[in-house]
N, CA, C and O of each residue as an XYZ file, in Angstrom:
504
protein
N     -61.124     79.063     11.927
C     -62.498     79.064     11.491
C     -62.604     78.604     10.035
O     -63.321     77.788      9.456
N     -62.039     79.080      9.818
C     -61.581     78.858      7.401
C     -61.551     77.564      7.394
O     -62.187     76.950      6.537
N     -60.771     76.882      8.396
C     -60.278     75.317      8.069
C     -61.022     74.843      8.774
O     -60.965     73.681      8.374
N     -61.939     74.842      9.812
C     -63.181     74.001     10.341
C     -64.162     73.959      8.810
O     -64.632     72.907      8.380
N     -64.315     75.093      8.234
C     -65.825     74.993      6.903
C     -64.668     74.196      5.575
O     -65.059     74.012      4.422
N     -63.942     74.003      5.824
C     -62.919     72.702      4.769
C     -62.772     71.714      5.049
O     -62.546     70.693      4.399
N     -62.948     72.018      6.612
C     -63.155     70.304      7.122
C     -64.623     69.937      6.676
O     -65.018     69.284      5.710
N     -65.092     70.374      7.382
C     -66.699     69.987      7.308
C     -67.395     69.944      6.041
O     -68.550     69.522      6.003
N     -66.659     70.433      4.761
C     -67.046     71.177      3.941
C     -66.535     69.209      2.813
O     -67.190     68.499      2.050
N     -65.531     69.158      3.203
C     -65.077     67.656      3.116
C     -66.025     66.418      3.684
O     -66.639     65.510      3.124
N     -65.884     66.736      4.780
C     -66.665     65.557      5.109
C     -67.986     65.058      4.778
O     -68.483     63.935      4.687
N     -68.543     66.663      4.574
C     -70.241     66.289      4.085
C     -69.732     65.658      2.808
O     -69.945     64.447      2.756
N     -69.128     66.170      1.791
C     -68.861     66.088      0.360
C     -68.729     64.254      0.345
O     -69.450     63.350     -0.076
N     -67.631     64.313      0.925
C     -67.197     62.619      1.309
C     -68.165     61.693      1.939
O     -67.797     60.530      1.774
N     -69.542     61.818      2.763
C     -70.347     61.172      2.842
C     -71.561     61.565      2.304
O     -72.656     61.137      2.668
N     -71.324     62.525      1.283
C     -72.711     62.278      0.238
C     -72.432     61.392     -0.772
O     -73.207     60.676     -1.406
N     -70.515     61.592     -0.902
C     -70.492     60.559     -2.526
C     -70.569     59.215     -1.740
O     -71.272     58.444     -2.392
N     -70.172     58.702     -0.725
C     -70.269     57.253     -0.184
C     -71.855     56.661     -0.245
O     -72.348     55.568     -0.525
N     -72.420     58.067      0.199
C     -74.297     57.513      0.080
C     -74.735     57.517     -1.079
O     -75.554     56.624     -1.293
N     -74.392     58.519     -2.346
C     -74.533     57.683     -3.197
C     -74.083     56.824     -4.184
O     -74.820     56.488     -5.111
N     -72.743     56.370     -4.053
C     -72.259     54.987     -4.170
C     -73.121     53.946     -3.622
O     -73.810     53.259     -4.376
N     -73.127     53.771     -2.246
C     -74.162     52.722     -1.580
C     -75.677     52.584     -2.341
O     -76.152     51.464     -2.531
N     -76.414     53.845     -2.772
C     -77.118     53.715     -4.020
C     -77.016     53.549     -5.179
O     -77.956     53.521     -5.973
N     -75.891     53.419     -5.425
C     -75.639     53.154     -6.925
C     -75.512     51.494     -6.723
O     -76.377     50.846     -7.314
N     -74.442     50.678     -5.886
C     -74.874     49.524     -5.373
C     -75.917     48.933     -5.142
O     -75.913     47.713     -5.302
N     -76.881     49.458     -4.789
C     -77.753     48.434     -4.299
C     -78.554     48.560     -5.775
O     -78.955     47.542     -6.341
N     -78.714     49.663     -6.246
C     -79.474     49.906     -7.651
C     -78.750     48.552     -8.838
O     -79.409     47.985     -9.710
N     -77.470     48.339     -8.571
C     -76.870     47.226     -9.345
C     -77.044     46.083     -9.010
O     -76.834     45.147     -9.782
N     -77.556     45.897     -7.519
C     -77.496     44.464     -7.502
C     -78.920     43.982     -7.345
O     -79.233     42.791     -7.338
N     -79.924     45.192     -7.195
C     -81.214     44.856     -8.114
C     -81.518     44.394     -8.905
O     -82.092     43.308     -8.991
N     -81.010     45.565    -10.194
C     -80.764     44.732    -11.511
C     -80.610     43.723    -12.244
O     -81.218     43.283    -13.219
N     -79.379     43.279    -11.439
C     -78.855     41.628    -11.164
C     -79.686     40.878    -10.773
O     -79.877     39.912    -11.512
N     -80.204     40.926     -9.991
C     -81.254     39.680     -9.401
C     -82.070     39.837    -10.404
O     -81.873     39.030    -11.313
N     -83.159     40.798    -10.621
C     -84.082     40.968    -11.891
C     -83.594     40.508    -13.122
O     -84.385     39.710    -13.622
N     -82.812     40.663    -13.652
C     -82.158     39.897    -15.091
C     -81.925     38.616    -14.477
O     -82.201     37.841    -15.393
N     -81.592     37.933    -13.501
C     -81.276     36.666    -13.072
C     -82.862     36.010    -12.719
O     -82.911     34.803    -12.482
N     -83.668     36.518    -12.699
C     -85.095     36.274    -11.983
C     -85.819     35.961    -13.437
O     -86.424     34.919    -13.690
N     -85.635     37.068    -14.335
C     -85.967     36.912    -15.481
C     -85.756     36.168    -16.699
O     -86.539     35.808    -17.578
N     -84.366     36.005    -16.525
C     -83.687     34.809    -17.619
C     -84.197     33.314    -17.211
O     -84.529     32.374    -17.933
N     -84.141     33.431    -15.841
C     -84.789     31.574    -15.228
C     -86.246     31.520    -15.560
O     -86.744     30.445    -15.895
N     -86.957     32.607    -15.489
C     -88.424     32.526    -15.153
C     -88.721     32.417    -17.200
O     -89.831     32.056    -17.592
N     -87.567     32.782    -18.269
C     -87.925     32.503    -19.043
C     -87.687     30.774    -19.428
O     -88.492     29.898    -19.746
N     -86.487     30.766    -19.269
C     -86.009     29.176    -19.419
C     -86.866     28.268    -19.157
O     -86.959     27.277    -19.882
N     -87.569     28.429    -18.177
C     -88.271     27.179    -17.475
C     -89.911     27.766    -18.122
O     -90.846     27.463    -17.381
N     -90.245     28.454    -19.243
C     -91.392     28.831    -20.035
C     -90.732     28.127    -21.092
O     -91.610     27.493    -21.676
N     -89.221     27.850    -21.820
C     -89.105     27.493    -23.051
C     -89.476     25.661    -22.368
O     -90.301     25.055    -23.052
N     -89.095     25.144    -21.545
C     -88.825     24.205    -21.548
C     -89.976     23.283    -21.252
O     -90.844     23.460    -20.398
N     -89.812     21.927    -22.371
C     -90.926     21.271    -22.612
C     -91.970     21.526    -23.488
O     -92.926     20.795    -23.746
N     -91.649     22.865    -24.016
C     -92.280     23.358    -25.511
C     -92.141     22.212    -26.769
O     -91.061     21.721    -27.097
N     -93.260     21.930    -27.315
C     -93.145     21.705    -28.687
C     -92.695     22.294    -29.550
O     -92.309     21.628    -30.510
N     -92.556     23.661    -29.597
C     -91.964     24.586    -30.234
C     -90.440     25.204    -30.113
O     -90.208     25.753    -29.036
N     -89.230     25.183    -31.209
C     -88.077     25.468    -30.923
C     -87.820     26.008    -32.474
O     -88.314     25.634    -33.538
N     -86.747     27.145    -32.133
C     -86.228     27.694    -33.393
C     -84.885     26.757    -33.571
O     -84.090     26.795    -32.632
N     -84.586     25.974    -34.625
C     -83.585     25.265    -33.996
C     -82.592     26.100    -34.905
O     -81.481     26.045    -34.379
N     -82.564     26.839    -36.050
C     -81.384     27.465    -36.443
C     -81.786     29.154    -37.525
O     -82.493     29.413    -38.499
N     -81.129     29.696    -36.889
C     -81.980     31.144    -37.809
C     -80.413     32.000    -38.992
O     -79.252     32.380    -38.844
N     -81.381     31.903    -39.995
C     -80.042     32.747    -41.191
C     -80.847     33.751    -41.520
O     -81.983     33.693    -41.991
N     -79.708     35.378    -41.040
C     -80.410     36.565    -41.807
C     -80.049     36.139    -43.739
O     -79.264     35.429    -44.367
N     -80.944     36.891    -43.973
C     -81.113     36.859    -45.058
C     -80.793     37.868    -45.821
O     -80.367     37.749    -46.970
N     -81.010     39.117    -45.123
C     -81.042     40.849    -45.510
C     -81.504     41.385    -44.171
O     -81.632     40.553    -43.273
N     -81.807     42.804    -43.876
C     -81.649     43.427    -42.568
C     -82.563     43.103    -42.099
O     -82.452     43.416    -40.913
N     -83.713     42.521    -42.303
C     -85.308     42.352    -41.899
C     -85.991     41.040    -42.293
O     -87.198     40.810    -42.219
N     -85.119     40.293    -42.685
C     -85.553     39.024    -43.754
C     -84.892     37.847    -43.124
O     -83.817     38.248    -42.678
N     -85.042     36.613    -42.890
C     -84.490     35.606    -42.196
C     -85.089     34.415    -42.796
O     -86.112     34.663    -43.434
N     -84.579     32.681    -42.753
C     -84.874     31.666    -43.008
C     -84.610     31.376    -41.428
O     -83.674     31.809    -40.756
N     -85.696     30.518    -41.002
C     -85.575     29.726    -39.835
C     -85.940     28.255    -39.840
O     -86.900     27.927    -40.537
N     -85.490     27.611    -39.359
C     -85.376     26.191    -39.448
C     -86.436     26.112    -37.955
O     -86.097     26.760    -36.965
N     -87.759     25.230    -37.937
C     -88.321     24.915    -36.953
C     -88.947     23.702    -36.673
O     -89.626     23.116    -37.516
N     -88.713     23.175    -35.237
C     -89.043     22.555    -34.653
C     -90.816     22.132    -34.525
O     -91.208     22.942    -33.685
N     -91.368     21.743    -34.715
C     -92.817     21.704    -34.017
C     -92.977     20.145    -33.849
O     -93.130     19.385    -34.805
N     -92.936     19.840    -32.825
C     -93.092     18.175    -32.204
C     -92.098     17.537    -32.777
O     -91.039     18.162    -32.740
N     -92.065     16.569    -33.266
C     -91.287     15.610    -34.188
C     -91.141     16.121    -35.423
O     -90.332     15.448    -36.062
N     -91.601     17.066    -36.057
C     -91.629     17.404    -37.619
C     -90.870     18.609    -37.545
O     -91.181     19.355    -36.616
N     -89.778     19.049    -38.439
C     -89.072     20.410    -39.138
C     -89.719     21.048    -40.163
O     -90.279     20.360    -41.016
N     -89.750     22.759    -40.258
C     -89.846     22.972    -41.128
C     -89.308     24.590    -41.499
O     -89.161     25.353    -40.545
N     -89.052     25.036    -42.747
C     -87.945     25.939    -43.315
C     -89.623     26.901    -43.307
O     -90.734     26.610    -43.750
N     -89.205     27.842    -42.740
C     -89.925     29.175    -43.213
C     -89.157     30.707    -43.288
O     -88.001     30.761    -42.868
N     -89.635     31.636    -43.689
C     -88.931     32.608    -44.231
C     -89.781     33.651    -43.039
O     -91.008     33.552    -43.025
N     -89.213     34.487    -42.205
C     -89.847     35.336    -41.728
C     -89.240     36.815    -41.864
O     -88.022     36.888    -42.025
N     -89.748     37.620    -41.830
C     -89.521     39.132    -42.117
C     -90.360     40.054    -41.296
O     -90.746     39.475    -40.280
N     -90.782     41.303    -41.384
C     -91.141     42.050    -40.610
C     -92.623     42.017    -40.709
O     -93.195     42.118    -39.624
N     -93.569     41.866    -42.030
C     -94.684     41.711    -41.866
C     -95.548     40.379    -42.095
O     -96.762     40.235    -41.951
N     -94.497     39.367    -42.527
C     -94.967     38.425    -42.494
C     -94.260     37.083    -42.664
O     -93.174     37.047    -43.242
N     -94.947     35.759    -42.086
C     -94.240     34.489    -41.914
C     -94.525     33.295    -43.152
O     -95.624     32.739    -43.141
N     -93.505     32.916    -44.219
C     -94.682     31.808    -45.389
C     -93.552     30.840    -44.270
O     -92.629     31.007    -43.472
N     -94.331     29.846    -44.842
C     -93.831     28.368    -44.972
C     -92.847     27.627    -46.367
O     -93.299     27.160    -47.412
N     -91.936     27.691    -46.095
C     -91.254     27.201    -47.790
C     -91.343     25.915    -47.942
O     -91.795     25.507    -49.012
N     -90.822     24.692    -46.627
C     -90.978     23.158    -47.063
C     -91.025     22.620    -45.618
O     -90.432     23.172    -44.691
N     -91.591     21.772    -45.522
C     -91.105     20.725    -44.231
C     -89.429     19.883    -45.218
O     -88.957     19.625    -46.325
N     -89.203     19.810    -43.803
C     -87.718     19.130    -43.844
C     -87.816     17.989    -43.017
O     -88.465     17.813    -41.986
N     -86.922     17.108    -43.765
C     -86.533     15.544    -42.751
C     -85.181     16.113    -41.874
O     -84.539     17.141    -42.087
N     -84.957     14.984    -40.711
C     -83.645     15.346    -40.245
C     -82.455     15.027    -41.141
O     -81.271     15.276    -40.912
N     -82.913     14.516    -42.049
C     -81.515     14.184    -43.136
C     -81.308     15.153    -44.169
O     -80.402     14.977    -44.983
N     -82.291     16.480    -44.238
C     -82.177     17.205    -45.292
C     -80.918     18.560    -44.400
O     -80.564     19.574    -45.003
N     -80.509     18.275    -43.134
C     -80.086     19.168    -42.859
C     -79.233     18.874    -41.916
O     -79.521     17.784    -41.421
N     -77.897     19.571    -41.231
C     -76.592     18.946    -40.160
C     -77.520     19.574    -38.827
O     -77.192     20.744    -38.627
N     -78.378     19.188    -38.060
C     -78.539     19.513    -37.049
C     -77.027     19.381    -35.297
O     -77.161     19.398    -34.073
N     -76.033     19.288    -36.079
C     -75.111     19.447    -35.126
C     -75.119     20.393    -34.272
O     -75.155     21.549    -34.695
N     -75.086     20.119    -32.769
C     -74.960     20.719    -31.663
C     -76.450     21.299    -31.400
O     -76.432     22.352    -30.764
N     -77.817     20.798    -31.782
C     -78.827     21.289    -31.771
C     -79.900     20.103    -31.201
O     -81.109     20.233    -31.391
N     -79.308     18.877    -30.448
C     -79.960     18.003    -29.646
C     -80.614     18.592    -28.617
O     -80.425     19.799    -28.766
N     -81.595     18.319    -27.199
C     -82.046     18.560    -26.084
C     -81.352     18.269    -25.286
O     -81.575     17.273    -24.598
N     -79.670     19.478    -25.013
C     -78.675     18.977    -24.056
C     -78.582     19.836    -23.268
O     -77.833     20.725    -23.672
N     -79.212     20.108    -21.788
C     -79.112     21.436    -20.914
C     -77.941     21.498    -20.403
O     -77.546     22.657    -20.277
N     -77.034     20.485    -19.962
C     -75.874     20.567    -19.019
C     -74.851     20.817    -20.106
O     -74.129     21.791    -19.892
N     -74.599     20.039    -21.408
C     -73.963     19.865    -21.937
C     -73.801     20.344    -23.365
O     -73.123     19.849    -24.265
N     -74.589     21.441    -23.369
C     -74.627     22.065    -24.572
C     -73.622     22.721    -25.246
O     -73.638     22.936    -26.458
N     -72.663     23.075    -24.413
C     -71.138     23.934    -24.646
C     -70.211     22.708    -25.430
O     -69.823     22.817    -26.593
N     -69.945     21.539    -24.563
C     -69.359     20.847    -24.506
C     -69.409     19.974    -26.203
O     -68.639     19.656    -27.109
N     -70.990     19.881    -25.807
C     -71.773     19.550    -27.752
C     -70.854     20.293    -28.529
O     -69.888     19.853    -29.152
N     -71.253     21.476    -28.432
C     -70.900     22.684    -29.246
C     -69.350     23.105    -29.842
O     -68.825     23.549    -30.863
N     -69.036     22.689    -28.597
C     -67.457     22.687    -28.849
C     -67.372     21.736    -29.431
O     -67.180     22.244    -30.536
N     -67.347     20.034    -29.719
C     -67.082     18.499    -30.199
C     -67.493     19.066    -31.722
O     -66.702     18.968    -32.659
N     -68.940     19.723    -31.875
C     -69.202     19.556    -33.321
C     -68.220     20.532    -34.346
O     -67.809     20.261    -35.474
N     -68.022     21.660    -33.595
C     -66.647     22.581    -34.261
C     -65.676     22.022    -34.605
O     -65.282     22.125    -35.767
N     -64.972     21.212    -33.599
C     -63.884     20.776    -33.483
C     -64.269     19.508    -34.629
O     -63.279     19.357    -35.344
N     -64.956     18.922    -34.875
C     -65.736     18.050    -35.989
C     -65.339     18.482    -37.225
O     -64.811     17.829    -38.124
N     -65.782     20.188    -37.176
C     -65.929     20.490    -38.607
C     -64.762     20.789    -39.111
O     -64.635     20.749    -40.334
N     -63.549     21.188    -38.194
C     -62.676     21.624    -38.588
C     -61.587     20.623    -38.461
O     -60.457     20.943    -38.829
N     -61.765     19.706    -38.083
C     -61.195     18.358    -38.530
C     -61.359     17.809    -39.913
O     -60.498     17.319    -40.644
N     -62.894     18.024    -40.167
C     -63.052     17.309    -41.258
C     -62.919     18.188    -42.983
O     -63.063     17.844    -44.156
N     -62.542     19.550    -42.188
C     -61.793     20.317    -43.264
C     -60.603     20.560    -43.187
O     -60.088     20.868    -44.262
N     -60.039     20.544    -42.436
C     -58.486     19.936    -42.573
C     -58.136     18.718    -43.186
O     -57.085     18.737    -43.826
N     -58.981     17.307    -43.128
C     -58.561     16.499    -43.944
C     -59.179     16.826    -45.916
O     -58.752     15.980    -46.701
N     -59.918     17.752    -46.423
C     -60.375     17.563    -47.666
C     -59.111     18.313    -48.276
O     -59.106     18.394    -49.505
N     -57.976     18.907    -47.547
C     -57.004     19.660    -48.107
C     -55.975     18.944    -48.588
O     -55.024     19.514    -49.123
């Protein structure tokens, strides 16, 4: 009798943690789809924007210079927590826009060439 309520006493135990494992699963691969649903559904909102951050420097914990895009024209502004100035428009020659072209497939590949660029071309000033 003792060892039938150890059996049974097991088995429930052992198919409550399996049921909720199987909920803990499916709760993960929810998730997954939703962050995957969400990252595309943003991408395809950035894309074809006139608008792009093309390079951001903190400055201090709350303080940043951003380099921006708007159509054909750049420009340097300073943003922080309560507010955005404008410091200058910029030409593309006032600044190395490396690895910051309109390359969707090949943006890694960019990315990697212009590194490998820089550190070529500081290995030779030595």
């Amino acid at each position: 009798m003792l060892l039938s309520v150890i059996i049974s006493g097991s088995v429930e135990g052992a198919a409550q943690f399996a049921t909720v494992f199987l909920i803990f699963l499916a709760v993960l691969a929810i998730t997954y789809l939703t962050t995957r649903f969400v990252g595309n559904y943003q991408k395809m909102q950035g894309q074809g924007s006139n608008f792009e951050a093309v390079e951001t420097y903190r400055v201090t914990g709350n303080r940043f210079l951003q380099i921006v895009r708007v159509g054909k024209r750049y420009f340097l502004i300073a943003v922080s927590k309560d507010d955005i100035s404008l410091i200058s428009e910029l030409s593309e020659d006032d600044f190395d826009n490396c690895g910051n072209e309109n390359v969707v497939n090949d943006r890694f590949k960019q990315a990697l060439k212009c590194a490998k660029d820089k550190v070529t071309k500081r290995g030779d000033k030595q």
